[in-house]
N, C-alpha and C positions, 0 to 999 in steps of 0.2 A: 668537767664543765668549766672549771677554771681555765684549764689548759687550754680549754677550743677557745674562749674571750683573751687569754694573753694572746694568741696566735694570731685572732681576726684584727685585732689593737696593731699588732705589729705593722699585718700586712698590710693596715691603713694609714699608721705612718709613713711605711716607706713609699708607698706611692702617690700620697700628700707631700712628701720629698721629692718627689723624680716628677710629678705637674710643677711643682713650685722652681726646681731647678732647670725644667723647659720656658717654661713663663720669663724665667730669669736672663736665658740664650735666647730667645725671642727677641728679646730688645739689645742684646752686643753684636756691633760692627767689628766684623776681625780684618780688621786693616793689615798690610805687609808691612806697611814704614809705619815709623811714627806719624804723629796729626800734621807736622808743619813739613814731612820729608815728600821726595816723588821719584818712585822707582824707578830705575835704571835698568836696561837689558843686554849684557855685554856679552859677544860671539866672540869666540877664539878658532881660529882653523887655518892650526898649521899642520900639525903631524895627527894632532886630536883633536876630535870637534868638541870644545867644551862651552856652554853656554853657562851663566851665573848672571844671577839680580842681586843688584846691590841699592841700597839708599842711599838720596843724596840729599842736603839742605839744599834751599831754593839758592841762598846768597853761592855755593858750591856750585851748584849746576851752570848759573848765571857767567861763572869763570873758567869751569871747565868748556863748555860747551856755546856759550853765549846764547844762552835760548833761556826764554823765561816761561815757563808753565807754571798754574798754578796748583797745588795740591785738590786732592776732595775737601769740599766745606760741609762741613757738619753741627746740626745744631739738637742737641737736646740728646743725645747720641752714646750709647757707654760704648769705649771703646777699646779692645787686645788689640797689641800690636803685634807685627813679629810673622816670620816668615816659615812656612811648616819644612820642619827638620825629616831629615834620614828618608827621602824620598825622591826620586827624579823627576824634579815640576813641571807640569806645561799649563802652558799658556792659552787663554784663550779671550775675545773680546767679550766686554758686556756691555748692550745696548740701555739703552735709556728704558726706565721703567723696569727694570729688571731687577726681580724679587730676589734677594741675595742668602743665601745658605748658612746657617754657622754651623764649620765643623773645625776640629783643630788639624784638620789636612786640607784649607783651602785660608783663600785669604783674596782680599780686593783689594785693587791700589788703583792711581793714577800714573799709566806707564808715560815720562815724559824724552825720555833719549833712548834709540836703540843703536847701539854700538857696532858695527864689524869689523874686527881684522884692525883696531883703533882708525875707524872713517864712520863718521858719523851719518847712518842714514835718516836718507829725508820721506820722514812717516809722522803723518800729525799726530800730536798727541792723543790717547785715547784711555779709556777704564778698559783695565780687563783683570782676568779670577787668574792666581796660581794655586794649583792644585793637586796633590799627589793622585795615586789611582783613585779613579770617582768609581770603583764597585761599591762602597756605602751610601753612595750619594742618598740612595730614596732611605735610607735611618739616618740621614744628617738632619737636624731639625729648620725649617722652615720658618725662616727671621718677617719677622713683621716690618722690618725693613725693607725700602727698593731705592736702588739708585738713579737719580733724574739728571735730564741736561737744563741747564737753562743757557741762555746767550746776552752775553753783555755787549750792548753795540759798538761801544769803543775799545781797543785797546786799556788794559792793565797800566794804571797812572792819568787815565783820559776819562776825558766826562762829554756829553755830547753838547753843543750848542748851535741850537734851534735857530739864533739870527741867521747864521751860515750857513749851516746843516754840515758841519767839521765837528771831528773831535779835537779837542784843548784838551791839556795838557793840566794835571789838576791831582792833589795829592790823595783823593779818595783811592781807595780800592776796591776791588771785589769782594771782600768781607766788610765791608764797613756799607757795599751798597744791598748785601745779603741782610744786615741789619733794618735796611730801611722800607725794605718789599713786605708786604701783608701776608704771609710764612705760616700758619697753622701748626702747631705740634713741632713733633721731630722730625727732620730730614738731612738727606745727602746727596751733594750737589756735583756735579761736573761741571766746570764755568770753560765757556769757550767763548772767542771774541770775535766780533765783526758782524755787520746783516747778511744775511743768508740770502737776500730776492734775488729772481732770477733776473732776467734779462730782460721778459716783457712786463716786470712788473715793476710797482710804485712802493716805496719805502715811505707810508704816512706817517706824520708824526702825531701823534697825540699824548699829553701832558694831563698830569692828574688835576691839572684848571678845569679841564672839560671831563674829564672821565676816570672811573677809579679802577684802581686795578688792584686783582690777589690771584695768586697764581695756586694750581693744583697741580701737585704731580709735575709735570714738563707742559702745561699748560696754559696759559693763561685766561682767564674768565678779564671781561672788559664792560660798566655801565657808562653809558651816557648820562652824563648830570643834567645834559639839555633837553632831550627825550626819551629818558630812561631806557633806552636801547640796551639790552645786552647781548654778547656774543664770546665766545668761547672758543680762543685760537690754539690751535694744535701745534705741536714741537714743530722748530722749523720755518713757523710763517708769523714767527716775532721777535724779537731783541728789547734788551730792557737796559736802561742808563739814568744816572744822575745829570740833570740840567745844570751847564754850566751855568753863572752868575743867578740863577735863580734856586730855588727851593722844591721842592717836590721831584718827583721822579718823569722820565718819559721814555714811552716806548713807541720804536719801530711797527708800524707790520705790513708785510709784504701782501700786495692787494693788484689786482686789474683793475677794481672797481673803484674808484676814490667816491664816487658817491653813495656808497655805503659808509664813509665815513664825514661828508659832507667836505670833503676833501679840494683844496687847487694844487692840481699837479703837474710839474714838469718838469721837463728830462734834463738833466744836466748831461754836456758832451764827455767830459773826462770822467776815470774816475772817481772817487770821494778822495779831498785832501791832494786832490792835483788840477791845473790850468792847463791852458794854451800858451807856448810861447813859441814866436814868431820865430820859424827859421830863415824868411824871405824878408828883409825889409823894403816895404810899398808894399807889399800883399800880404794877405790873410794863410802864407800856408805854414803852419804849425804843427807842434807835436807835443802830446802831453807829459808834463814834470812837476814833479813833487812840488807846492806851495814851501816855499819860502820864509810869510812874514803873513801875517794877517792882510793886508793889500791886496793880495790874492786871492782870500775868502771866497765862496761863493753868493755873492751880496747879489740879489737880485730883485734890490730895493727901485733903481731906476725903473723895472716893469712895473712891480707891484706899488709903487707909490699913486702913482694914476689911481689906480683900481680901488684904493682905502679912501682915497677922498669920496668914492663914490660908491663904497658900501665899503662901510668901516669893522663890518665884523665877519666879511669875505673871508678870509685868509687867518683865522683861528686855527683853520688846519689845514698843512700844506704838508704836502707829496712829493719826492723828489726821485727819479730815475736816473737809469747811468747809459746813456748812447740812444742813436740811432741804428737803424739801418736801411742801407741807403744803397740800390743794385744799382743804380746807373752813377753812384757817386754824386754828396756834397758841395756846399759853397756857401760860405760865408755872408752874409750882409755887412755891407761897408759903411754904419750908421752914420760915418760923415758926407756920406752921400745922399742926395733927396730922392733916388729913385730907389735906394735902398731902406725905405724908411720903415717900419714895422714895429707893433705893438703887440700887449698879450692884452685879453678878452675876459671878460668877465668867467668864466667858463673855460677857462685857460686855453684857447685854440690863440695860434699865431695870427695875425694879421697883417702882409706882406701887400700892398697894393689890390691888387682883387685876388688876391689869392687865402684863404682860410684850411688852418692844416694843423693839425697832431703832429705830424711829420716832420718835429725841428726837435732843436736842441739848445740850451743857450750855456755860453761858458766865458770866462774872461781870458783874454787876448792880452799876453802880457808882451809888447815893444818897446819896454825902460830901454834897451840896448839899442836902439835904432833913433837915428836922429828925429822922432816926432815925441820919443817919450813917452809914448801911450801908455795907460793902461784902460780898457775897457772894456764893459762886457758886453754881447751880442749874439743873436740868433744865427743858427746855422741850418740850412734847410738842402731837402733833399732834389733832386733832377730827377723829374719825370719823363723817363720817355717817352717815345712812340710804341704802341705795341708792337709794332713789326722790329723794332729794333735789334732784340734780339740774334734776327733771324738772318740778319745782312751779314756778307762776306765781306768786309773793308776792305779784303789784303785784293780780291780781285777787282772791287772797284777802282782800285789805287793802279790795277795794272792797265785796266781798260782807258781809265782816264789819261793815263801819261799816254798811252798808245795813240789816242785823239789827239793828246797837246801834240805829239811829235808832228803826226797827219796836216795839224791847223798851221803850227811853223813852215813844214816844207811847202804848202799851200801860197802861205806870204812870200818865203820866197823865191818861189816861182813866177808869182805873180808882178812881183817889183822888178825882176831883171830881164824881162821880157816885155821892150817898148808896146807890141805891139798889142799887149792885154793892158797898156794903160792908160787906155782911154775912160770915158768919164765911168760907164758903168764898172770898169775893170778898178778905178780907185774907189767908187762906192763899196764894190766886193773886197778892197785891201781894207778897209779901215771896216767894213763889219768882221771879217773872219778875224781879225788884230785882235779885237774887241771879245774874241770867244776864245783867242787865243790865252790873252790875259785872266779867263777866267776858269776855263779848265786848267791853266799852271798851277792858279792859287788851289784850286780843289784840289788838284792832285799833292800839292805837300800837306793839306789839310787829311786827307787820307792814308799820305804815309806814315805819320805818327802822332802821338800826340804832340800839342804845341804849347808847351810849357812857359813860355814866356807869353804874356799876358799882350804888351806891346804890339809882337809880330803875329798874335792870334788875332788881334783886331785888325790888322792892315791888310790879312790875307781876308778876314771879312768882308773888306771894305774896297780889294781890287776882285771879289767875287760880282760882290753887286755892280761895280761899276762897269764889269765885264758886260755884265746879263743886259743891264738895263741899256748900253752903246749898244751892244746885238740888235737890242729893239728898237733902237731908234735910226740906225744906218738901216734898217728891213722897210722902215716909214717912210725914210727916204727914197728906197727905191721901187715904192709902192707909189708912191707920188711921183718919182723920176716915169714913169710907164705911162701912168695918167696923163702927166702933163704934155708927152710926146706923143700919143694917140688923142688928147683933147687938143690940138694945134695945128693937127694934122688933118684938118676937115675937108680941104679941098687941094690939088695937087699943086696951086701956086704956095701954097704954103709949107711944102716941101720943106724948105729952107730954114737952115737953123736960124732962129731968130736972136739967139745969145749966143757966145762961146760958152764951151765945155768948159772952160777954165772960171768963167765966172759964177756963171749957177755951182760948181763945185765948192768954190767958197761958200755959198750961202746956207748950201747942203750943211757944210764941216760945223759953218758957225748953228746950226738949228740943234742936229746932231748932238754934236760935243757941247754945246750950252745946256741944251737940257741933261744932258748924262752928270754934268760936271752941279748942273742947280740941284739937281735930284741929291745928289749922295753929301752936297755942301749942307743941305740943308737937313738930311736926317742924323750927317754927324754931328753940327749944333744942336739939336735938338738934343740928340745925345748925350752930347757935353754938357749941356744945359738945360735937364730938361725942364718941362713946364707941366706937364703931364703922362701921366705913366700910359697913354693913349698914344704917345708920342713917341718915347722913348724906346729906341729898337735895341739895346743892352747889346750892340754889333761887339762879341767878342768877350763876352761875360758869359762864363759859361764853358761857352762853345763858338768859334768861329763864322758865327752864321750871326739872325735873330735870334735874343737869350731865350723866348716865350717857349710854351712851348704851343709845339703846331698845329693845328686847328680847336686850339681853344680860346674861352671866351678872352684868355689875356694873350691872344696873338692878335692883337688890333695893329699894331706897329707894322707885323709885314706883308697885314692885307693894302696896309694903308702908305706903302713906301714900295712895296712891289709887285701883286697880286692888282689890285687896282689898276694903277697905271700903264702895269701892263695890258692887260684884259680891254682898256680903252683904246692903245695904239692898235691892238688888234682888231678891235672891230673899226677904227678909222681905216686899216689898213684892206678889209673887205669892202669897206664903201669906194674906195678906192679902185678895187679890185671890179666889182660891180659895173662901175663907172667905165672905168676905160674896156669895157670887155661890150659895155654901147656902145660907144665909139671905134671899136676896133670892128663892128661889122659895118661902121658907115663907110668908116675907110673903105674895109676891103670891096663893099662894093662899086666906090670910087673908081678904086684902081684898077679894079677889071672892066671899067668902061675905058680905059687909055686903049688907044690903038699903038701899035708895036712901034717901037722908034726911042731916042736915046730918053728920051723922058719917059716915055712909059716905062721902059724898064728898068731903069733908076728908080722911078716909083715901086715898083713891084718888088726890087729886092730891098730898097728900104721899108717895105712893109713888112718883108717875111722878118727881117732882122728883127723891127720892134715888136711884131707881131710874137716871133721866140721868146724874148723879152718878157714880154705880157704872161706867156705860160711857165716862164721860170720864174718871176713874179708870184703867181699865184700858188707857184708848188710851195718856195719860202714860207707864203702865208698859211700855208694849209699846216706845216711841219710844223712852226713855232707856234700858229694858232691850238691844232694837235695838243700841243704840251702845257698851253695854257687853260683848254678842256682840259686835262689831265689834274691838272690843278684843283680847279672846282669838282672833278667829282671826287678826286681824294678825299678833298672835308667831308664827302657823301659817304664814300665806300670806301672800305681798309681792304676789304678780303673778296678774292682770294689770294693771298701770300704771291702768291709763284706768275698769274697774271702783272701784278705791279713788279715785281723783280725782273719781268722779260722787259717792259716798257721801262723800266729805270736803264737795264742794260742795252737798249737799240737807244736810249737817250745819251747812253755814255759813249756810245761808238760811232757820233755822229762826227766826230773829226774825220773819221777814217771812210766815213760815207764821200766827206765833201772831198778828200786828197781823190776818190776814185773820179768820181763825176767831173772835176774841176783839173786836174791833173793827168789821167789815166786815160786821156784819149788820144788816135792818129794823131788829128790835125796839131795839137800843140806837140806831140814828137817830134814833129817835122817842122815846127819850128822851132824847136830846142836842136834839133840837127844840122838843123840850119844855119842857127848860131854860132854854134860849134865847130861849124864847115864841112860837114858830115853828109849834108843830104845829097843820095842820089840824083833829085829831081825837083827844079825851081815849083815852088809852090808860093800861090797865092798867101800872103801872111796876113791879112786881114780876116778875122774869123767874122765868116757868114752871122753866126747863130749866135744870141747870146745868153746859150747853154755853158758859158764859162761861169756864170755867176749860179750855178743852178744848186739847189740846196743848200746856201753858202750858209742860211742861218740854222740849217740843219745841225748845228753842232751843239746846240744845247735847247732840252726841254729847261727851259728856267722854273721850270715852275716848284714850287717850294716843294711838292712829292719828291720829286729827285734829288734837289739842293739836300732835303732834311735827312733823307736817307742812308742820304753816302757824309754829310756832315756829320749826321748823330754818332760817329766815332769820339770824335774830339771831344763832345759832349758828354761824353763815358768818363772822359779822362782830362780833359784840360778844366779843370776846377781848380776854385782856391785856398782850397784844403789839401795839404796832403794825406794820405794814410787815411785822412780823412776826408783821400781823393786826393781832385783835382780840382772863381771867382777865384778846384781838389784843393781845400783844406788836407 
């Protein structure tokens, strides 16, 4: 009896020893280095592949390697150190949360350098287990331990400040801000640096002023002190930092929603702890570079100062993002400019003239180097295109267009060295076809590349419009030349010119060329000066063209400078048309009362001549009218795609229409042969018909469908940003 109670005594010591010695390995972290070292992984492969882990001190690594990792941080923690012997280790990752083993053939560390062949590979720091054979592993005992990540949002020596949203430079550490966080029991920490958000997301700030924080595991739990809100953020979608110049802690977390945090948010262009600075001085195109000095900061007190006078507890917590993006390409606002004027919103939307947008960015513009000294900060916003844009072939508009301009040149001069075509309507048709000549040139370099100088993208603007809107006014002209020579013509004494060609010519040039010359004086002051964002046609900001974009509520400027006054010569130019098409059957029945004899048929061939006249008159107006309906129903209808792409291309290839019609017949061969000394056979050199002028303004649909279509290239690209484009920052 004694014997069976020594024996059950025993066996209950020993196994009240082997629980109490499990209980004991429960709570030991078997680390590989010491508490302050971080493993090392060095590959040799020359003759034999040998691999070996070694420890290193932080202040060692910092010299051998220039890389600063920190160790594992450990609090409340019993810990072996020491690497398992007489085994061949391998290596493997351990993730966050990850329950850790004590056996004396494995070991955890912070792997911070891995070495080949002496070249140091570039592999972020990470935790991972060495381990001889793991066939024990399931009798290794099961540590009540687990290793977590957390993220400190600045750099190791940096603390974040919130004025700015920079990290500064500050002698706390990562153990000393391990001290300060709300930490329950014992744990073991991976510290990694920097926020994590992605791209379309917002980096809120919030401060233990407003909200307290304690972190579980790799988690963080968050209350609201102002409506006790809680929420509970998952690895990953937080960062946690000591507030510079202030007291308490603040953390990051990565959000789309900033009003779930009661949040104003907005996007910063560069990334964190860099600016803009000016590679172009006079313009805005930049590229982003590390901050300097504080100067730099991202202070973006000038928006937000408005907004605190008028609600002073707005901006308790604010959001900060890093970029746009931007498919047609950026541009700058030029805050010393009035048409560039813009604010942020209570509600943090932009506020650009009538334009309201998420879709910007604000950063500071450093030109210390440039003779103005600047440094400023400003909003930078995106170019919206047209939907069809896309879908346009520039390189063949650019081909079809030169094809025209070459068609319109050899048109003039034909026109000019052949006396006998220059007569009054024959200089009405030089000075319109000039006038399309001028504008298809500037389109066609407009087309062939970008136009990167800001200067010569405005001028080609500016001899666009001047082009289009001369086309429509010498078309007026000879809408009224037609009229005025069938309304004068009422009875057969009146035959007779009643003025020289030569002086009604003049008064033509001066109507003409005054209005073309008032129209574009007056939307470039405006321009230069404006008074009104109603006004202001931004010719060459942008884009080469109107900056607006087209048929929206903020394209008032080119209904109102070319759209409009177009649209009105047009329809003077049917009443016109109208008119003298009464009067061309009075005529004609006139003149079919003359009995045969040198007056009658002087009457009669001067009839047919004005009377041709009258019908190449009307085709003009039908083409350029044509193009100006094409206008109005664009702001109607965008689609079908391939319907506007065929009327954009017969719009582009109207030079090559006028070289055939006005160029490409007998009669003027034969007098070009003539010239020449060439001709067979005396021919009459006064042309009968005045089909020489016929589709002369057939060379351009002006109307903004086509302009914007084969422009919106430049638009892509001549911004003033670079990289960040092309006002292309």
């Amino acid at each position: 009896m004694w014997v069976l109670l020594f024996f059950s005594a025993l066996v209950t010591v020993t196994i009240g020893k082997d629980n109490y010695s499990d209980v004991k390995k429960s709570k030991v972290f078997r680390k590989c280095c010491d508490i302050n070292q971080i493993l090392v992984k060095i590959t040799e492969d020359d003759l034999t592949f040998i691999e070996r882990y070694e420890c290193f001190d932080l202040e060692q690594i910092r010299e051998s390697y220039n890389i600063s990792v920190l160790p594992l941080l450990l609090n409340d923690v019993r810990v072996q150190s020491g690497l398992p012997n007489y085994c061949d280790l391998q290596m493997s990752e351990v993730g966050p949360e990850t329950k850790v083993f004590y056996s004396e053939d494995e070991c955890y560390d912070r792997l911070g350098v891995e070495v080949f062949n002496g070249t140091l590979k570039e592999s972020t720091p990470m935790t991972v287990a060495l381990s001889c054979n793991r066939s024990d592993e399931l009798n290794a005992p099961l540590s009540n331990l687990e290793i977590n990540k957390i993220i400190k949002c600045c750099p190791e020596g940096q603390v974040y400040d919130s004025q700015y949203h920079v990290c500064i430079k500050n002698a706390i550490t990562a153990a000393d801000l391990m001290q300060n966080i709300n930490i329950n029991g014992r744990y073991i920490y991976e510290v990694e640096f920097g926020s994590r958000c992605k791209f379309d997301e917002y980096a809120v700030e919030i401060s233990e002023d407003l909200f307290s924080f304690s972190i579980n595991g790799s988690n963080l739990r968050t209350k609201s002190t102002v409506d006790g809100q809680e929420r509970t953020l998952l690895r990953g979608e937080w960062c946690i930092d000591q507030q510079f110049g202030r007291s308490g802690l603040l953390a990051q977390v990565c959000t789309r929603e900033c009003s779930d945090f009661t949040a104003f948010c907005v996007k910063k262009c560069c990334p964190q702890g860099q600016h803009f600075k000016v590679r172009r001085c006079g313009s805005y195109i930049s590229v982003c570079v590390p901050d300097e000095d504080h100067s730099t900061y991202f202070d973006i007190s000038p928006y937000t100062n408005p907004i605190r006078e008028k609600q002073e507890n707005l901006l308790d917590v604010v959001g900060v993002g890093v970029g746009i993006t931007c498919p047609a390409g950026r541009f700058a606002l030029n805050k010393s400019l009035p048409q560039d004027y813009h604010e942020l919103t209570s509600d943090a939307y932009l506020e650009y003239g009538l334009t309201i947008t998420k879709s910007y960015c604000l950063e500071i513009f450093d030109s210390r180097h440039c003779p103005s000294k600047e440094l400023v900060i400003s909003g930078v916003m995106c170019f919206q295109p047209p939907p069809e844009y896309m879908d346009k072939d520039f390189r063949a508009s650019f081909v079809v267009i030169t094809i025209s301009s070459v068609c319109l040149a050899l048109t003039v001069i034909v026109y000019c060295a052949l006396p006998e075509l220059r007569n009054l309507n024959g200089r009405n048709l030089i000075c319109h076809v000039s006038t399309m000549l001028l504008a298809f040139s500037c389109l066609a370099r407009v087309q062939h590349s970008a136009v990167t100088d800001t200067q010569i993208c405005t001028l080609l603007g500016y001899g666009i419009y001047f082009g289009f809107v001369g086309a429509f006014a010498w078309l007026n002209v000879m809408c009224f030349d037609i009229w005025w020579t069938f309304g004068s013509v009422r009875t057969v004494k009146l035959l007779h010119k009643s003025a020289s060609e030569r002086r009604r010519f003049l008064w033509y040039s001066i109507y003409a060329w005054g209005t073309t010359f008032l129209l574009t004086l007056t939307m470039f002051l405006l321009d230069k000066y404006p008074v009104s964002i109603y006004l202001d046609a931004n010719i060459g900001t942008g884009a080469c063209w109107f900056g607006s974009e087209q048929n929206t509520q903020f394209d008032w400027p080119h209904y109102i400078y070319f759209v409009i006054p177009m649209g009105i010569v047009t329809f003077i130019n049917f009443v016109f048309w109208l008119l003298t098409a009464r009067y061309c059957a009075k005529v004609k029945s006139e003149v079919h009362r003359l009995q045969a004899g040198s007056v009658g048929d002087r009457a009669k061939k001067r009839f047919r001549i004005d009377r041709a006249k009258y019908v190449l008159t009307g085709k003009l107006w039908v083409v350029m009218g044509a193009g100006w309906v094409s206008e109005m129903l664009s702001t109607l209808v965008s689609r079908p795609q391939w319907l506007w792409n065929i009327v954009d291309l017969m719009n582009a290839l109207q030079g090559v229409l006028i070289f055939v019609i006005l160029v490409v017949k007998p009669k003027l061969y034969y007098i070009i042969r003539k010239r020449l000394g060439s001709s067979p056979r005396p021919i009459e050199t006064r042309l009968d018909k005045a089909d020489a002028q016929k589709n002369a303004t057939a060379s351009g649909r002006t109307s903004s469908t086509f302009l914007s279509r084969t422009i919106s290239s430049d638009e892509r690209t001549n911004l003033r940003i670079s990289g960040l484009g092309t006002k292309q920052l």
